[in-house]
C-alpha positions as CSV (number, residue, x, y, z in Angstrom):
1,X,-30.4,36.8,1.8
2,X,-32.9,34.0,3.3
3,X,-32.9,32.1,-0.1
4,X,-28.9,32.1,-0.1
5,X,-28.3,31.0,2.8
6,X,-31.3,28.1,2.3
7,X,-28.8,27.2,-1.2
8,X,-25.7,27.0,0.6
9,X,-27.0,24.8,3.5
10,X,-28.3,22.8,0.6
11,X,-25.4,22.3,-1.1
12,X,-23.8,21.5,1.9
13,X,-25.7,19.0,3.3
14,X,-25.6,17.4,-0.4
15,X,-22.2,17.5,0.1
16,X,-21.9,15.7,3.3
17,X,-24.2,13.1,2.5
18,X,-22.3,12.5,-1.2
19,X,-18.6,11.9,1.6
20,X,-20.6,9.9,3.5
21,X,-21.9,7.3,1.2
22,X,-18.6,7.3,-0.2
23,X,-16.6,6.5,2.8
24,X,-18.8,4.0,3.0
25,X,-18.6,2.3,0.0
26,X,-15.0,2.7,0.2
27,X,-15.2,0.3,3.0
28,X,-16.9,-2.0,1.8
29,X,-14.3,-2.2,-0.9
30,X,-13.2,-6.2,-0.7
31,X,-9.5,-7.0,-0.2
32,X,-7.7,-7.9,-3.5
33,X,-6.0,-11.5,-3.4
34,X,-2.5,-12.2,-3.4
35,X,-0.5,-13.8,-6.6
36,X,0.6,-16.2,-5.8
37,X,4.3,-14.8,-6.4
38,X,3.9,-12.2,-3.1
39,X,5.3,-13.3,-0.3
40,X,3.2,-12.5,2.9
41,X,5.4,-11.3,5.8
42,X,4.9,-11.5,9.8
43,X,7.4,-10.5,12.5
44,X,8.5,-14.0,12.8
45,X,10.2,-14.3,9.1
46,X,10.6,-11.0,8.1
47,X,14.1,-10.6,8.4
48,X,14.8,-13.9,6.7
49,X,12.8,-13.1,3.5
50,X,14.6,-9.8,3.1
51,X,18.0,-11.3,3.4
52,X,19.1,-12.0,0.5
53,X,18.6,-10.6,-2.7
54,X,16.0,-7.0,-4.0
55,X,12.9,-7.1,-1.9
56,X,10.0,-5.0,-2.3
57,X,8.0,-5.0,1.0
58,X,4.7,-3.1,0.9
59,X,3.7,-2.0,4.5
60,X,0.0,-2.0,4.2
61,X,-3.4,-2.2,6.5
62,X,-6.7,-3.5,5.7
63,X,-8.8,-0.2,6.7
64,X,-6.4,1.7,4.3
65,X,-8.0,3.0,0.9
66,X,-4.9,3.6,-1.1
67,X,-3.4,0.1,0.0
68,X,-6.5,-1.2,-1.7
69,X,-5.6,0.5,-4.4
70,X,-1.9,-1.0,-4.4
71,X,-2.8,-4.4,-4.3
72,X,-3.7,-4.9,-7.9
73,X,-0.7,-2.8,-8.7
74,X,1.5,-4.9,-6.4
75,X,0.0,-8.6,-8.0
76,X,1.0,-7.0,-11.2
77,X,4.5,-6.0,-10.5
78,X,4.9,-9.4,-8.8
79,X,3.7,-11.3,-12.3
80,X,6.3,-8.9,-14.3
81,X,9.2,-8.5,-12.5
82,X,9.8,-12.7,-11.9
83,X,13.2,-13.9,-10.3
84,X,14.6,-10.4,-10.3
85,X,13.3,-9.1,-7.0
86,X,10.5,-10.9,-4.5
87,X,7.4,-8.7,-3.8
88,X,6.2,-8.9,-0.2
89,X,3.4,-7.6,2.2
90,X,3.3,-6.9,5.9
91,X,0.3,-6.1,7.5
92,X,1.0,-3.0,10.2
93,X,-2.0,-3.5,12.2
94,X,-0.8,-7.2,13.2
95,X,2.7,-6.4,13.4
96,X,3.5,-3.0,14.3
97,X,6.6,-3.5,15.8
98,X,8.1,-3.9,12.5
99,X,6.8,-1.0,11.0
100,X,8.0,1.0,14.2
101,X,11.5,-0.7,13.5
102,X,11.7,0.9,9.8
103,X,10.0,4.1,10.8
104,X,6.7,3.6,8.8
105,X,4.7,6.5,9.5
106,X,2.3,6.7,6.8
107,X,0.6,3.7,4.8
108,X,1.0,2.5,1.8
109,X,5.2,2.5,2.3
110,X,6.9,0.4,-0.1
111,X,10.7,-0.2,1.1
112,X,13.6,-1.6,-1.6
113,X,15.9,-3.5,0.3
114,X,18.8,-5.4,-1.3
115,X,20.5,-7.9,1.4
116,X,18.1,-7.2,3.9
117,X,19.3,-3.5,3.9
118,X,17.0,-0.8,3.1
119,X,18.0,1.1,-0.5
120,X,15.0,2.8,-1.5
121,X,11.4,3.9,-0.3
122,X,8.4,5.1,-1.2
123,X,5.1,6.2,0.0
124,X,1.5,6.4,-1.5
125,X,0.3,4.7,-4.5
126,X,3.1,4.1,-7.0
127,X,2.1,2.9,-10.4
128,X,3.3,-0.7,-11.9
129,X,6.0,1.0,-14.6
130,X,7.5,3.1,-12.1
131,X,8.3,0.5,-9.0
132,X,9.5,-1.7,-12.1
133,X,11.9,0.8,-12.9
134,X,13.1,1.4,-9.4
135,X,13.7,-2.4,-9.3
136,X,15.5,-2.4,-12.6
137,X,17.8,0.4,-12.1
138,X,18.8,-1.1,-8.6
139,X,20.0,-4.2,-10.0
């Protein structure tokens, strides 16, 4: 009985120490850069980006793993899909009054608007083929 429970507080403590070092190295993870094709949005010009035309607006923060994640996927998307639609990002921890205008409750959200009205969204990581497809078939 004494040599179980001396395994089992082993294993967990390897456990806990394995989440730890991980959380931390996912923070440490750098920010991915923008291509140069993504549009970064504040309060100030949001509405005027989304206006006219398919939009794809990722509502993202920096502490937030799976927006990490999205950014590649994002720069991609942005290369591919050219004229047809602008990909933009709005930071939610520097403008949170926009999120709370579009009900974002959960990060990443990506929201398809087309004439500055909302058509489409999506939340969590989304690969590049299927938020080109979204775009696609909306056009």
């Amino acid at each position: 009985m004494g040599t179980t429970l001396i395994v089992i507080g082993s294993v967990i403590t390897i456990f806990f120490i394995y989440v730890f070092y991980m959380i931390r190295k996912m923070k440490k993870t750098p920010l991915v850069e923008n291509h140069e094709r993504i549009v970064v949005l504040s309060d100030q010009n949001f509405e005027n980006k989304i206006k006219t035309g398919l939009s794809l607006v990722d509502f993202w923060a920096a502490w937030c793993m799976p927006c990490k994640v999205m950014a590649p996927i994002l720069n991609r998307v942005a290369e591919d899909i050219g004229d047809k639609a602008s990909v933009c990002k709005i930071d939610i921890q520097q403008y949170p009054s926009v999120a709370a205008k579009y009900n974002v409750r959960s990060i990443p959200t990506l929201i398809l608007f087309n004439n500055g009205k909302e058509i489409k969204r999506f939340m969590g990581v989304k690969d590049k083929e299927f938020l080109i497809n979204q775009i696609n078939h909306t056009i």
